[in-house]
NUPA-986068 format. One line per 5 residues: their letters; for each residue x, y, z of N, C-alpha, C. Coordinates in nm, 2 decimals. Layout:
// NUPA-986068
a = X:Y:Z:X:Y:Z:X:Y:Z  ...
// end
This chain:
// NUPA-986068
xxxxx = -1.22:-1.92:-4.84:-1.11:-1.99:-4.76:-1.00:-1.90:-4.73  -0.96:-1.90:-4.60:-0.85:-1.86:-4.60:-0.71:-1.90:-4.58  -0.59:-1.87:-4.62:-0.49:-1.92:-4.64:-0.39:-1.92:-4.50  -0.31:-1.99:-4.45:-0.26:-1.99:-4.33:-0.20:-1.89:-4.31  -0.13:-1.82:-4.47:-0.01:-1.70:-4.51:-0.09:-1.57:-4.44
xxxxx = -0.24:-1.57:-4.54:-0.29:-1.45:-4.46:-0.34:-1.46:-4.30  -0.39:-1.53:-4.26:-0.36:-1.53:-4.09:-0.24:-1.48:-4.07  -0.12:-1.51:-4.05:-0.04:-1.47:-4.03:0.00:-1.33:-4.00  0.01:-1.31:-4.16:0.03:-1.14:-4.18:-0.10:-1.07:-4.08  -0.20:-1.09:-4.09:-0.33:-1.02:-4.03:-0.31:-1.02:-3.86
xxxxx = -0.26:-1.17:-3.83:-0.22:-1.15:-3.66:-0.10:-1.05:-3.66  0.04:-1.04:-3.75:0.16:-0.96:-3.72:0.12:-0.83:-3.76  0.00:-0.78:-3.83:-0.02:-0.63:-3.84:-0.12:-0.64:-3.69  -0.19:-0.72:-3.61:-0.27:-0.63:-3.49:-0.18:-0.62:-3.40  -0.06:-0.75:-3.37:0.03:-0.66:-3.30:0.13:-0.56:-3.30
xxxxx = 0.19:-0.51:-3.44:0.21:-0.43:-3.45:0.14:-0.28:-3.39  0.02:-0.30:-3.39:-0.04:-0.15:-3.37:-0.08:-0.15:-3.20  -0.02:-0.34:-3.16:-0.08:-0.30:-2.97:0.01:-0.19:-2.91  -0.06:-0.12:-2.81:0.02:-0.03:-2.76:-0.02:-0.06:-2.61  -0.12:-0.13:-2.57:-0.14:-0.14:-2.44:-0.09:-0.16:-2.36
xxxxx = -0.08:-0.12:-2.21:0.04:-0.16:-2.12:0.18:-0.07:-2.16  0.16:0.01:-2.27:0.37:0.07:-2.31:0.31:0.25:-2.21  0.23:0.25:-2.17:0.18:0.42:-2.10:0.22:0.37:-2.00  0.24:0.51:-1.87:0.22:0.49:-1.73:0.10:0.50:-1.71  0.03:0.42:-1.65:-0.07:0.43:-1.61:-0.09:0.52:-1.45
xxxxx = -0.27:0.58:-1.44:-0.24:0.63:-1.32:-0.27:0.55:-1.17  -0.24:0.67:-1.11:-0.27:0.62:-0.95:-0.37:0.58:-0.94  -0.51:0.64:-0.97:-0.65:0.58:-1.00:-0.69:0.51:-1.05  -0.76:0.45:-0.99:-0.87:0.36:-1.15:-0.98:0.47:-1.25  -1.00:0.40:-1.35:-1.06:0.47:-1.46:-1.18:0.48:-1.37
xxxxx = -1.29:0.60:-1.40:-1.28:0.72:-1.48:-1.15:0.84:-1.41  -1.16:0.82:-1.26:-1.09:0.95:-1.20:-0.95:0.90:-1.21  -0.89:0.95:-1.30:-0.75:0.94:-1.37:-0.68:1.03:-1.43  -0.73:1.15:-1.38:-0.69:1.27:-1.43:-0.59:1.30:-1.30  -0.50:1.44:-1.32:-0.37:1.43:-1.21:-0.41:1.53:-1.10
xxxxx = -0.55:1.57:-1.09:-0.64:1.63:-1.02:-0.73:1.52:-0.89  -0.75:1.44:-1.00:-0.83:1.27:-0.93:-0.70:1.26:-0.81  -0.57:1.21:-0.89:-0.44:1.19:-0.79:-0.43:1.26:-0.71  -0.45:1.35:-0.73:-0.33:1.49:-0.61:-0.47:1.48:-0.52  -0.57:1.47:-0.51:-0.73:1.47:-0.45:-0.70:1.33:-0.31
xxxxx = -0.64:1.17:-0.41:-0.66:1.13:-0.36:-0.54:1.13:-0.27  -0.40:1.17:-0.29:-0.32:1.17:-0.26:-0.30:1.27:-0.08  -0.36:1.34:-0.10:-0.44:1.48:0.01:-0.54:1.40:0.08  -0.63:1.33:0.05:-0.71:1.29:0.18:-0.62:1.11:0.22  -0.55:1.07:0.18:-0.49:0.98:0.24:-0.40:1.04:0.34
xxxxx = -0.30:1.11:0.33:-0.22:1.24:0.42:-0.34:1.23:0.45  -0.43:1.33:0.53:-0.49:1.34:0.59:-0.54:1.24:0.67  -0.61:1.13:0.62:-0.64:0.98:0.67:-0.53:0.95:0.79  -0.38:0.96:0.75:-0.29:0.88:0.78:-0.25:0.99:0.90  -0.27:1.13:0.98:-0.21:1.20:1.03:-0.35:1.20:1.19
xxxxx = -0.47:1.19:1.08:-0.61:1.15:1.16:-0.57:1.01:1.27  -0.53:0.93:1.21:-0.53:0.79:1.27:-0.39:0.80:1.34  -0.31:0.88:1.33:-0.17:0.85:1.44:-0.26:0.96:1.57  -0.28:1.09:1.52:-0.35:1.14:1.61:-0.43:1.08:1.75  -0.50:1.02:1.68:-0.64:0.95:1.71:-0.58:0.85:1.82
xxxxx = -0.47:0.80:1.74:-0.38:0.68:1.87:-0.31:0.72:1.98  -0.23:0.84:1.91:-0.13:0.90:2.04:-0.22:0.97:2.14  -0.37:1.02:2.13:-0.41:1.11:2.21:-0.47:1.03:2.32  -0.58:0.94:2.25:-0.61:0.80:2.33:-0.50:0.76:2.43  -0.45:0.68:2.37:-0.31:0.63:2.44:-0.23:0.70:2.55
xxxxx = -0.24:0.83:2.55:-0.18:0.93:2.69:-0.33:0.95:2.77  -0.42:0.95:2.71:-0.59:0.97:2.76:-0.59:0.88:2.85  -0.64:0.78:2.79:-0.63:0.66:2.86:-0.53:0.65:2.98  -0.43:0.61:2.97:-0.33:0.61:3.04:-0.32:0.69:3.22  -0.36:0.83:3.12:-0.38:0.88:3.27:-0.49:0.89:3.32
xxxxx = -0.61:0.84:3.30:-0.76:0.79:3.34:-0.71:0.67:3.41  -0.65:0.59:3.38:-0.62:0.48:3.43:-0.53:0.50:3.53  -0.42:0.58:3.54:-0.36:0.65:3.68:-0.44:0.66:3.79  -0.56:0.70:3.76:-0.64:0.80:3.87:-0.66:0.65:3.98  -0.68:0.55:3.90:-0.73:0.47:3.98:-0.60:0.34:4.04
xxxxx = -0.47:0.36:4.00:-0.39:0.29:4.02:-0.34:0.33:4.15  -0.30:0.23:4.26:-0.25:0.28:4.39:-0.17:0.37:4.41  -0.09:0.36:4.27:0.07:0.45:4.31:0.04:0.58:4.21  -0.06:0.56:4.15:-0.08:0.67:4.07:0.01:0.71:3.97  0.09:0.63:3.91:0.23:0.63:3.83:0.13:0.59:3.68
xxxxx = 0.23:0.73:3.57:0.19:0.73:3.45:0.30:0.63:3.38  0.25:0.53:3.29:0.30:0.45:3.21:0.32:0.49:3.07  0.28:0.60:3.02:0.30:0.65:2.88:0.29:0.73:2.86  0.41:0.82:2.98:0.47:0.95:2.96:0.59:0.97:2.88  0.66:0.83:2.86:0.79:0.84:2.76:0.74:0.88:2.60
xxxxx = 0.61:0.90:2.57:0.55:0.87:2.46:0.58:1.05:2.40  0.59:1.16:2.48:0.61:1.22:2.47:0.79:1.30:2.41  0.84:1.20:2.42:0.96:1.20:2.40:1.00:1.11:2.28  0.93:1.08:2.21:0.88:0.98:2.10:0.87:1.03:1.99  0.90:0.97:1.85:0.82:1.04:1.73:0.81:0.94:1.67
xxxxx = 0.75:0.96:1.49:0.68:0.83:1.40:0.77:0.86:1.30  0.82:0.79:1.23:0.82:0.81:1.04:0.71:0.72:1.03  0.66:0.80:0.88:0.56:0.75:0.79:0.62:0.72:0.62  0.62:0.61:0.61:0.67:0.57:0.41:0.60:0.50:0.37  0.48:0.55:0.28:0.39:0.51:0.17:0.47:0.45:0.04
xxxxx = 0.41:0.34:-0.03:0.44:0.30:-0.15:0.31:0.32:-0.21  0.23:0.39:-0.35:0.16:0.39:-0.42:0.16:0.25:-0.56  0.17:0.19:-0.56:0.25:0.09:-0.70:0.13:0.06:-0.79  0.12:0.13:-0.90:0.03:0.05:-1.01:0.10:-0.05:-1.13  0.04:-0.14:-1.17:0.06:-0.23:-1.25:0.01:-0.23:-1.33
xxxxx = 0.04:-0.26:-1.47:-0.06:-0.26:-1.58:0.01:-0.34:-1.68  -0.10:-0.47:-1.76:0.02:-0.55:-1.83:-0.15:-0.58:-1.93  -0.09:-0.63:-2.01:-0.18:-0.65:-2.18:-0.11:-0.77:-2.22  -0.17:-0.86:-2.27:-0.09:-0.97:-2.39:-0.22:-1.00:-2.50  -0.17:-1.00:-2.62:-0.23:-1.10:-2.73:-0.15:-1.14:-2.73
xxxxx = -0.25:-1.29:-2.78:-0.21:-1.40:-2.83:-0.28:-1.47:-2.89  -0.29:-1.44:-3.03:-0.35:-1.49:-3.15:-0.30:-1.63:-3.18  -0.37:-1.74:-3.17:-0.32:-1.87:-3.25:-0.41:-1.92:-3.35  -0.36:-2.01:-3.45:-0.42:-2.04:-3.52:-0.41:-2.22:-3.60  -0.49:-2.27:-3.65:-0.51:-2.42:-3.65:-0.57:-2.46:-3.80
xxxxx = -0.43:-2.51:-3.87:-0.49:-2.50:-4.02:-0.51:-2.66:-4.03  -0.58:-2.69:-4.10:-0.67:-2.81:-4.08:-0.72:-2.84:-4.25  -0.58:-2.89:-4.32:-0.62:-2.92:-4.43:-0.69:-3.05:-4.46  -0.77:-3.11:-4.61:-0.81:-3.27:-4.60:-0.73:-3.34:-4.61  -0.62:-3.37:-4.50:-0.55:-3.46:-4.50:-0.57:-3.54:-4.38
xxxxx = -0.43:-3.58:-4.33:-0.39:-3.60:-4.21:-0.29:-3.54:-4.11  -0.25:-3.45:-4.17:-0.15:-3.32:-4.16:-0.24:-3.22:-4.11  -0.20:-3.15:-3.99:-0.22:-3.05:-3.93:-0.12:-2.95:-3.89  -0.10:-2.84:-3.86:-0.07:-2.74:-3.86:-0.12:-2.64:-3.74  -0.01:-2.59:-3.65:-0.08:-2.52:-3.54:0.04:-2.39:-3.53
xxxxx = -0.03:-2.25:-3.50:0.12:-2.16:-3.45:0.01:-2.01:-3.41  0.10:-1.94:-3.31:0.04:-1.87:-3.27:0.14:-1.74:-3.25  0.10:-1.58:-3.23:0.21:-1.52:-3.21:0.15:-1.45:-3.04  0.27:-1.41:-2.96:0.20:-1.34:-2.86:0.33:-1.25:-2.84  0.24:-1.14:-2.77:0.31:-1.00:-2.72:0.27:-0.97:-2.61
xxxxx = 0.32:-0.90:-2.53:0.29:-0.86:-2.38:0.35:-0.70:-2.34  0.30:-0.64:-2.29:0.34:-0.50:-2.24:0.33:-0.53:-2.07  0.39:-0.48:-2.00:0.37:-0.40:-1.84:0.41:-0.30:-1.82  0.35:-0.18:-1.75:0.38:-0.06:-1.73:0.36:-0.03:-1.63  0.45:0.02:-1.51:0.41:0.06:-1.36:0.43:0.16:-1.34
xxxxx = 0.39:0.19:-1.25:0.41:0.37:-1.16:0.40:0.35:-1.04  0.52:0.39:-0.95:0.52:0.40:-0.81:0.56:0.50:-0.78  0.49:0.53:-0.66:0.48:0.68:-0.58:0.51:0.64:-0.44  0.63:0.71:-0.41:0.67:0.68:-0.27:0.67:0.80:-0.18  0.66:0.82:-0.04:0.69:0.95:0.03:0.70:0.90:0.16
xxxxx = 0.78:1.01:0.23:0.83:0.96:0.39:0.79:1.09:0.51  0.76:1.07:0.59:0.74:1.18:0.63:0.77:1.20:0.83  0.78:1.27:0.89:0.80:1.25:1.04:0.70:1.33:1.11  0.66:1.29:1.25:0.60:1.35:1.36:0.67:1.31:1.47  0.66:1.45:1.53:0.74:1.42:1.71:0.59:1.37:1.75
xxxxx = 0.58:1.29:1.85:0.45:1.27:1.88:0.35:1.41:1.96  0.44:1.44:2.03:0.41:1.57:2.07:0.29:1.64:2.03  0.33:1.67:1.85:0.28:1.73:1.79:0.14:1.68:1.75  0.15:1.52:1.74:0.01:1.52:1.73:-0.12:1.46:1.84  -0.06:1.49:1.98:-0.13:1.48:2.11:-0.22:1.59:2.11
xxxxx = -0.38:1.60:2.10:-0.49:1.67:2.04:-0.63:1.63:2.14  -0.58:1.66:2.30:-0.67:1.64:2.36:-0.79:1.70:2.35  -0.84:1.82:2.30:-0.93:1.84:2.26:-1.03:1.80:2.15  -0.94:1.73:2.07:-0.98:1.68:1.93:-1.11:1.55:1.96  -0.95:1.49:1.99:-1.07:1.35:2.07:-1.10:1.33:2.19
xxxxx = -1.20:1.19:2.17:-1.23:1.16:2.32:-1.24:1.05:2.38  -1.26:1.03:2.47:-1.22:0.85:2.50:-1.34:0.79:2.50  -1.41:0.85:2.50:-1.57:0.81:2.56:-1.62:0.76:2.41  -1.55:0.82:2.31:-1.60:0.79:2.15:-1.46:0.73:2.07  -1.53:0.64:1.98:-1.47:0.57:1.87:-1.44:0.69:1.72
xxxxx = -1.51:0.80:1.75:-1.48:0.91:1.62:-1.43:0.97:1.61  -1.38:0.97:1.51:-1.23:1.10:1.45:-1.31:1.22:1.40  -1.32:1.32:1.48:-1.39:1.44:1.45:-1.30:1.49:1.31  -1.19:1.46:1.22:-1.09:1.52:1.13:-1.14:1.46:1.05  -1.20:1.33:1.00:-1.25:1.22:0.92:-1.35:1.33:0.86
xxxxx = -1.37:1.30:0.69:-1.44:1.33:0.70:-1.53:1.27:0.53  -1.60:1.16:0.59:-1.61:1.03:0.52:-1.78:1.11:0.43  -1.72:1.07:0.28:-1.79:1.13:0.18:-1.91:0.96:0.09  -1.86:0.85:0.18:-1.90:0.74:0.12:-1.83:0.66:0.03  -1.71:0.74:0.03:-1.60:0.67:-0.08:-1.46:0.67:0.00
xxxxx = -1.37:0.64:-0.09:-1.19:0.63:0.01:-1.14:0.72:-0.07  -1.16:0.83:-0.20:-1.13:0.91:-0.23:-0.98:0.81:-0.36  -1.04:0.68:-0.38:-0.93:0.64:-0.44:-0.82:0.53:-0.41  -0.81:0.52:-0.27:-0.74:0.47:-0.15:-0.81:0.34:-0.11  -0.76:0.22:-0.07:-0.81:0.17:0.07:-0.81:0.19:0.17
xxxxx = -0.69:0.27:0.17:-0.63:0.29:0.31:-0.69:0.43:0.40  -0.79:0.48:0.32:-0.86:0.61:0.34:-0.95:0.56:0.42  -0.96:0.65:0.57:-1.06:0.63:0.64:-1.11:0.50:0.69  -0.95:0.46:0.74:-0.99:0.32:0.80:-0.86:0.29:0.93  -0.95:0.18:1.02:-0.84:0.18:1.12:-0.71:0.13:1.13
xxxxx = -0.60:0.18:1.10:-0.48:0.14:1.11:-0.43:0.04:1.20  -0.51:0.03:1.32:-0.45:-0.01:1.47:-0.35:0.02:1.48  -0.32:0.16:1.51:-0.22:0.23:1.60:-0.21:0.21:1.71  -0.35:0.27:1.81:-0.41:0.25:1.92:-0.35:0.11:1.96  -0.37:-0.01:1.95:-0.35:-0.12:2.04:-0.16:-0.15:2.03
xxxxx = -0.12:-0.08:1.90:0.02:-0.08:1.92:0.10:-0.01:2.01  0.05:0.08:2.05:0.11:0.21:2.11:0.03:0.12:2.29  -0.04:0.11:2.28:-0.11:0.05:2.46:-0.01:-0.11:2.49  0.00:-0.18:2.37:0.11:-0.30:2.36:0.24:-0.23:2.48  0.27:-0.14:2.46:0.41:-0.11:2.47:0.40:-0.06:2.57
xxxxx = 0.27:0.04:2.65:0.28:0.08:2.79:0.25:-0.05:2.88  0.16:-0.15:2.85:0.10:-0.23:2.90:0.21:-0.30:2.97  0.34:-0.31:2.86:0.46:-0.40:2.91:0.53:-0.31:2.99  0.54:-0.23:3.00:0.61:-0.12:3.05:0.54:-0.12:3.27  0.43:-0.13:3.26:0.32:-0.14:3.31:0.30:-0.27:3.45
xxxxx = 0.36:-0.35:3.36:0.36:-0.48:3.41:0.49:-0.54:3.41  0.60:-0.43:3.41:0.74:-0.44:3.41:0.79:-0.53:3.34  0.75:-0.60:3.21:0.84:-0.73:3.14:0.90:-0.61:3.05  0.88:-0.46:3.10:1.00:-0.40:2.98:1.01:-0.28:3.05  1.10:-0.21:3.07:1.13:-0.11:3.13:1.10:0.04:3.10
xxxxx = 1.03:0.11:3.17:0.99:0.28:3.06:1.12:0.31:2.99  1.08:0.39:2.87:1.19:0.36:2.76:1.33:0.51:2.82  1.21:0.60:2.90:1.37:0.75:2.95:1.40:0.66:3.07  1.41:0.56:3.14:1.46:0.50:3.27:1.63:0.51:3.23  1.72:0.56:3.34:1.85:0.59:3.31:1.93:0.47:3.31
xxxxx = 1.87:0.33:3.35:1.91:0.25:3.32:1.91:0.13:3.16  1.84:0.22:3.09:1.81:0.16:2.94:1.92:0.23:2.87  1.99:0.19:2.78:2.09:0.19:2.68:2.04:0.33:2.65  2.04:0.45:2.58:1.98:0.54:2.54:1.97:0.44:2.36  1.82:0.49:2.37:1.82:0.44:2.20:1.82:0.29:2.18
xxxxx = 1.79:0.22:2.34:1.85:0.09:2.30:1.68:0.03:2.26  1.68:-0.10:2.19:1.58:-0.15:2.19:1.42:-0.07:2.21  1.39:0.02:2.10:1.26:0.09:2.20:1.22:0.13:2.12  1.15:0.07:2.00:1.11:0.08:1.88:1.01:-0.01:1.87  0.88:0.09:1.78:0.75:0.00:1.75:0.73:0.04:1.62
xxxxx = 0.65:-0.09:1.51:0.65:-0.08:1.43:0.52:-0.12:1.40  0.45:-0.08:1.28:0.32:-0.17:1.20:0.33:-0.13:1.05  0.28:-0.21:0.95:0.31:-0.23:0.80:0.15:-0.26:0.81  0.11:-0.16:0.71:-0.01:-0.19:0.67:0.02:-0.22:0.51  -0.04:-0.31:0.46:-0.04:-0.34:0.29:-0.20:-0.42:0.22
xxxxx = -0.22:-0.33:0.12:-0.34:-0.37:0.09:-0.36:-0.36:-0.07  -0.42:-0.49:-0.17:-0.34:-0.53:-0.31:-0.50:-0.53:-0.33  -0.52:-0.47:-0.44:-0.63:-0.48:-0.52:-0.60:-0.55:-0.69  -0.67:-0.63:-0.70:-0.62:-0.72:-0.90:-0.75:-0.76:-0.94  -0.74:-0.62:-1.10:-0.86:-0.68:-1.16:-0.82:-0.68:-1.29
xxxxx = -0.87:-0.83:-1.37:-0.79:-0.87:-1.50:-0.93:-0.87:-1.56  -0.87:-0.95:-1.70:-1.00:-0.98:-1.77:-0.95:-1.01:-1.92  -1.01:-1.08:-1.99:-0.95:-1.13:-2.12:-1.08:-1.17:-2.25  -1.09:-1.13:-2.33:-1.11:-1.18:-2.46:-1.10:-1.28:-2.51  -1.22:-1.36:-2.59:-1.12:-1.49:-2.64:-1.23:-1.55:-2.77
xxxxx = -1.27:-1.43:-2.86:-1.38:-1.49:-2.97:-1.31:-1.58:-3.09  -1.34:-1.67:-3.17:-1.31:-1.80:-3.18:-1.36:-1.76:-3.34  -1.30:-1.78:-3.46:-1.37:-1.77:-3.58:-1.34:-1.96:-3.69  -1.41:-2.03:-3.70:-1.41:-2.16:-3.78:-1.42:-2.16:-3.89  -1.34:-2.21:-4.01:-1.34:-2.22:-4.13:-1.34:-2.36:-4.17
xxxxx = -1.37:-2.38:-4.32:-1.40:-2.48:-4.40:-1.22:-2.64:-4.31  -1.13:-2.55:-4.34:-1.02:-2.56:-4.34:-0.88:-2.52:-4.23  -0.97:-2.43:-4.15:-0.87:-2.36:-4.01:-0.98:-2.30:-3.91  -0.91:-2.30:-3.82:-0.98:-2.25:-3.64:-0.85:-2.14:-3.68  -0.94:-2.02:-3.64:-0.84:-1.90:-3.52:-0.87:-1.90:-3.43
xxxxx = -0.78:-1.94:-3.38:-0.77:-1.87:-3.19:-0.84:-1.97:-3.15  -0.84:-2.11:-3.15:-0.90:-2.23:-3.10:-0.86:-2.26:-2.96  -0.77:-2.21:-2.93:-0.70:-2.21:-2.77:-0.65:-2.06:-2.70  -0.64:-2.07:-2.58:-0.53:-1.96:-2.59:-0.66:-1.81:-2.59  -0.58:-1.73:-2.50:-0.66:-1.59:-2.51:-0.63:-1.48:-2.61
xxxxx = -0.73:-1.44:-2.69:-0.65:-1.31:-2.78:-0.63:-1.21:-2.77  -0.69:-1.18:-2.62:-0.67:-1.05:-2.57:-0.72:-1.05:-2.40  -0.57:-1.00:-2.37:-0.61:-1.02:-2.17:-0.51:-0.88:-2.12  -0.60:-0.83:-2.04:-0.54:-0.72:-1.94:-0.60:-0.75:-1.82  -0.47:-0.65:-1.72:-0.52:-0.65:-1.55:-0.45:-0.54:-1.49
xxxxx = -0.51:-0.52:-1.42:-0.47:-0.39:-1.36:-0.43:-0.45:-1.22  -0.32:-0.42:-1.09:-0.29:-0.46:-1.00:-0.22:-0.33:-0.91  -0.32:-0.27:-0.82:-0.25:-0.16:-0.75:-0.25:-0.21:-0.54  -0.11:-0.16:-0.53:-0.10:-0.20:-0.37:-0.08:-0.06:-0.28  -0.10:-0.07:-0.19:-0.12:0.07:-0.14:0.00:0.01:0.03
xxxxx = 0.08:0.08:0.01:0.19:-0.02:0.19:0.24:0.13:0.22  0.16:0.14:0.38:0.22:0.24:0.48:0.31:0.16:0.59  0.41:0.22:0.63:0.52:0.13:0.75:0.51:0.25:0.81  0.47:0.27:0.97:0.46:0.31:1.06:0.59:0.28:1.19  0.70:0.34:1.21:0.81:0.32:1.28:0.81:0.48:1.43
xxxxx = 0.77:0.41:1.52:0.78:0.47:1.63:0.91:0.45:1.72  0.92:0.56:1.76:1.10:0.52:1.83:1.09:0.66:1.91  1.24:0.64:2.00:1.29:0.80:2.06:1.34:0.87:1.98  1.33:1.03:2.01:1.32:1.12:1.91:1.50:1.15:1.92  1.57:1.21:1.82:1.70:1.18:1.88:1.75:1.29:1.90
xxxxx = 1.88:1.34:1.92:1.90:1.48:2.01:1.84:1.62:1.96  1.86:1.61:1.83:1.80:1.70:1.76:1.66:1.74:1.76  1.59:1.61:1.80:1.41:1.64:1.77:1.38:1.63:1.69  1.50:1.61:1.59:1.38:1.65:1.45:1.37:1.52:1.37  1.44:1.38:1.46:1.48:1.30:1.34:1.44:1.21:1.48
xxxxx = 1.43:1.04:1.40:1.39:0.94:1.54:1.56:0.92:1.53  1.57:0.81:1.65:1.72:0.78:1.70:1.77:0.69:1.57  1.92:0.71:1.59:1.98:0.60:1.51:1.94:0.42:1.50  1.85:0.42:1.59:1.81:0.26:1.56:1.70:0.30:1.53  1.59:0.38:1.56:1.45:0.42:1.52:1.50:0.42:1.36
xxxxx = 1.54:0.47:1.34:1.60:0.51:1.21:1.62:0.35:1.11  1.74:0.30:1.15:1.73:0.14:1.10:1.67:0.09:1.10  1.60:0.07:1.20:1.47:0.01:1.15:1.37:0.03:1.07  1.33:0.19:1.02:1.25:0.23:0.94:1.30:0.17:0.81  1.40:0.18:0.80:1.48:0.14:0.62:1.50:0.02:0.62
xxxxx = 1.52:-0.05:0.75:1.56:-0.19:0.72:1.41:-0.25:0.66  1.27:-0.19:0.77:1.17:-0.22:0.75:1.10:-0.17:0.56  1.14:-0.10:0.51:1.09:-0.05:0.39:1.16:-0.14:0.28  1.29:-0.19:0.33:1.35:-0.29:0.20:1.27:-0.40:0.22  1.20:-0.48:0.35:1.19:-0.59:0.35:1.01:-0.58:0.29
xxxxx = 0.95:-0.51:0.29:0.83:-0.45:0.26:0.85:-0.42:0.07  0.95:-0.41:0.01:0.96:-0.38:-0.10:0.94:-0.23:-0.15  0.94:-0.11:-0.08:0.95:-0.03:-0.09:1.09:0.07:-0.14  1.21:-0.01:-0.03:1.35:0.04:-0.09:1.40:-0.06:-0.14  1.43:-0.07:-0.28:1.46:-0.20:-0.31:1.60:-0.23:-0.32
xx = 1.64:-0.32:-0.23:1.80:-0.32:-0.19:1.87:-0.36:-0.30  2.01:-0.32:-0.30:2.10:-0.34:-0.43:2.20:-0.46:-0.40
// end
């Protein structure tokens, strides 16, 4: 038989020794979780994410002027594109959380019962953020691609995402960037260098990609005595792992310098990253 005393002590020495959840966990899932696995997967997502703006800006002036050839007036609609650039700000976020919770149900011959349980919990996160810019300029690669095909000749798909979801997949850039000549096109919006636009005014495109992977799982073996249940309810051991992967893509005019988008391109990128959870406002 055992005594309720020793339950007790026996549940407050296993969590004494939990440690689960108190580590940073990595960017990967187990096994590739070495900082080799990361930096690996970290390099072909950059890559992924430079492939797919490419891929849209080149199309998008392609197109565009293919579609000239046949327009009466022969007027290009997404030549301001050139005068354009992107920020890029990734969030990496891993989660990782553990709880026991041992209870127990002493059940003497009476009519008196007795129930108590103890529980602990750990979470431990790791987030990896980075920002980055292109003039679009830079990545217009008419030789790269082609219109005639759907492939990214830069892709270069091994059967896996290298770690990522967001590896080697279509962002829809392409129909963001055609959105904006189309209007332009069909005049419900004016080309963005026309000397009658505000400079910097209103001429900003955006897309937020976010993608949440969650996988848990829990324990719950059950021991009956003459006199007591352990753990008759309740889980004695549960983990989950929860990682989100969020790129915000902000297109705008490039501002005098070149090197930076305009002061509203700009607001928008930050306004866009607090409301995404990325910068987290104070």
């Amino acid at each position: 038989m055992i005594k309720l005393k020793n339950l007790i002590v026996a549940a407050s020495c296993c969590l004494s020794q939990a440690a689960c959840g108190t580590y940073i966990p990595s960017q990967r899932d187990w096994p590739k979780t070495s900082s080799g696995d990361v930096e690996n997967m970290n390099t072909e997502l950059a890559s992924s994410i430079v492939c797919e703006l490419s891929y849209a800006v080149t199309l998008a002036i392609k197109n565009d002027r293919e579609e000239a050839e046949d327009r009466s007036n022969h007027k290009l609609y997404g030549s301001f594109l050139y005068d354009w650039g992107v920020e890029v700000a990734t969030d990496f976020t891993v989660s990782e959380n553990t709880t026991i919770n041992p209870t127990t149900a002493w059940l003497p011959l009476s009519q008196f019962s007795l129930a108590g349980g103890i529980s602990k919990g750990a979470v431990a996160t790791n987030v990896n953020t980075f920002n980055v810019f292109y003039p679009l300029s830079a990545l217009y690669k008419p030789d790269i691609f082609k219109t005639d095909t759907k492939e990214r000749p830069c892709r270069q798909p091994a059967g896996h995402q290298e770690g990522s979801p967001l590896v080697d997949i279509d962002l829809r850039i392409l129909p963001l960037l055609e959105s904006r000549i189309q209007t332009v096109q069909l005049h419900i919006a004016d080309a963005p260098d026309k000397k009658e636009v505000i400079k910097g005014g209103k001429n900003v495109l955006q897309q937020t990609v976010s993608i949440k992977e969650t996988i848990s799982g829990d324990i719950t073996p059950t021991w009956k005595f003459t006199t007591s249940t352990v753990n008759a309810s309740g889980k004695l051991f549960s983990a989950g792992r929860e990682r989100t992967h969020k790129i915000v893509f902000t297109f705008a005019q490039l501002a005098d310098d070149k090197q930076t988008l305009s002061p509203l391109g700009e607001a928008w990128h930050i306004n866009e990253q607090k409301k995404v959870g990325i910068i987290v406002q104070q």
